[in-house]
C-alpha positions, 0 to 999 in steps of 0.5 A: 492462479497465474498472472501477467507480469508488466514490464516496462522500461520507463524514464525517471520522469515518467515513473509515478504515471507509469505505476499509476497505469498499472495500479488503476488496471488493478495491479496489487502494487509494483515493483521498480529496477532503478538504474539509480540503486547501484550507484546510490549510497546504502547506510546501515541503520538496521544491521543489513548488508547490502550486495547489489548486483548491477545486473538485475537493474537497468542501465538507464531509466527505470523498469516498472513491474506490475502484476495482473490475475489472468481473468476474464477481464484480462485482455480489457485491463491490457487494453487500458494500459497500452492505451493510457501509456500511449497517452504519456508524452515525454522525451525519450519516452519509448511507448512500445518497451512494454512487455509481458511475462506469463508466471504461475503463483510460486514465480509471483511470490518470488519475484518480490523476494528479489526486490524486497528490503528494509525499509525504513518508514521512520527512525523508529518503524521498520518494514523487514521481509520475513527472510530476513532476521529481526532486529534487536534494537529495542527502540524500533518497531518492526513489521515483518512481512510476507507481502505475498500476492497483496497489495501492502508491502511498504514500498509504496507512498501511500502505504508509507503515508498511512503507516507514518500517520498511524505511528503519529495517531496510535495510541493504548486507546484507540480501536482501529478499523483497517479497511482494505487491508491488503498484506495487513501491513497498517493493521500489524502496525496500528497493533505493535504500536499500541492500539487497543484493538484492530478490526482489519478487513478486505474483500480479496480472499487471498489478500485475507490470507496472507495477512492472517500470515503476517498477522501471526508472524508478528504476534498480534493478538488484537487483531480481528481479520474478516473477508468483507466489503469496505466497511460491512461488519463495523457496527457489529463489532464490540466497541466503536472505532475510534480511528479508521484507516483506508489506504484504496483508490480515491473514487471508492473513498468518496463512494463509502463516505455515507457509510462511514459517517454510520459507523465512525462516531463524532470526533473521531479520526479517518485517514484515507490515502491512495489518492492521486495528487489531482484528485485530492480535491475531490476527496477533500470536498466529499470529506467535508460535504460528509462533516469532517474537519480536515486536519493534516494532507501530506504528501509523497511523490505525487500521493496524497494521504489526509487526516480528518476528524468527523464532526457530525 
């Protein structure tokens, strides 16, 4: 399959609206060049040097990268982002710095591994890239991943929201429901930090792939990984989830709410992220016009993630 590569050369301000952009034309995540990286301090919690050549990043600003399949849909989606982009107002905000590259599937993959580093989600939770080596530390819990061509690979907020929640909720008891799961990043989480068993689903086929990859990689047993619809294939699994995890986009959250009223028993736990700050709202409605107690929102750079307890 090749895909479209989005560039564009944004400022700082305008940054989280411009990865918006791309993500709701359904880019499977971006990738950033910020001017600020060069300069930044780098400390050394896990062992890694870092050698940063100022070339590979703006002078100024930040370059938002985004990836779209070439579908037939493809000259709709490019339509949605020149259009919404010219709808952003900001000073020294240059509309036509958009650009756009033609890769095949190999170049795709690559342009993460440029980009691609630890990423530290807590003190004791590490995101690492695959090419690189483990830690020995033995109080940290390390994901290694291949992000690969799914959404997933720990660098952004909402993805950082749910895995911090996760480490906060996991327990030897809890039977985890990933939906939606991407590179299979939460799932290979909620199983290295101790849960039970996690049934893990998407309906991206490729998507199910690479995290059948990273599920290997990291040596998770408990995990069952199946190409389904949001929540299809819950109510036959052996035991009852006792947390569910959706990290997807705020209207499919409220849209599978009926469901997973069906599925997930009374005082047990949902987390859902991949909300936008403006339509937190209407999540948290929904939630408790469906009977869940709201128990924690947090927040990161414009993204919302929350945490509710179904009473129904």
């Amino acid at each position: 399959m090749n895909w479209l590569e989005l560039s564009f050369h944004s400022t700082h301000e305008a940054y989280d609206l411009v990865s918006n952009i791309f993500i709701e034309a359904g880019s499977k995540g971006v990738l950033l060049e910020d001017s600020n990286t060069v300069t930044e301090s780098h400390e050394d919690h896990f062992g890694e040097i870092y050698r940063l050549n100022p070339n590979d990043y703006p002078s100024d600003g930040v370059i938002i990268k985004g990836y779209l399949a070439v579908t037939s849909d493809i000259e709709t989606q490019l339509e949605f982002v020149r259009t919404q982009l010219l709808n952003l107002k900001f000073d020294n905000f240059d509309h036509n710095k958009l650009e756009i590259k033609m890769l095949d599937e190999e170049d795709w993959a690559n342009s993460w591994k440029k980009h691609y580093t630890p990423i530290e989600i807590t003190k004791t939770l590490v995101i690492k890239p695959c090419w690189l080596e483990p830690t020995t530390d033995p109080n940290v819990t390390e994901i290694m991943l291949d992000p690969g061509m799914a959404f997933g690979s720990g660098t952004h907020e909402t993805t950082q929201l749910c895995l911090e929640l996760i480490e906060q909720y996991a327990n030897s008891s809890q039977v985890v429901v990933d939906v939606g799961t991407g590179s299979g990043i939460l799932a290979i989480a909620a199983s290295k930090l101790g849960c039970r068993l996690v049934y893990a689903v998407d309906l991206d086929a490729m998507a199910v792939i690479r995290a059948k990859e990273n599920i290997e990689m990291n040596h998770c047993q408990n995990i069952i990984i199946e190409k389904n619809n949001l929540i299809d294939g819950v109510e036959a699994l052996s035991e009852a989830p006792t947390l569910m995890v959706a990290n997807i986009l705020a209207p499919i959250i409220i849209n599978m709410l009926d469901d997973v009223v069906k599925v997930l028993p009374q005082g047990q736990t949902f987390i859902c992220s991949g909300i936008v700050d403006h339509e937190k709202q209407a999540v948290l409605d929904a939630l408790v016009a469906h009977q869940f107690k709201i128990e924690e929102v947090r927040e990161k750079n414009g993204w919302v993630a929350i945490v509710a307890t179904y009473e129904g």
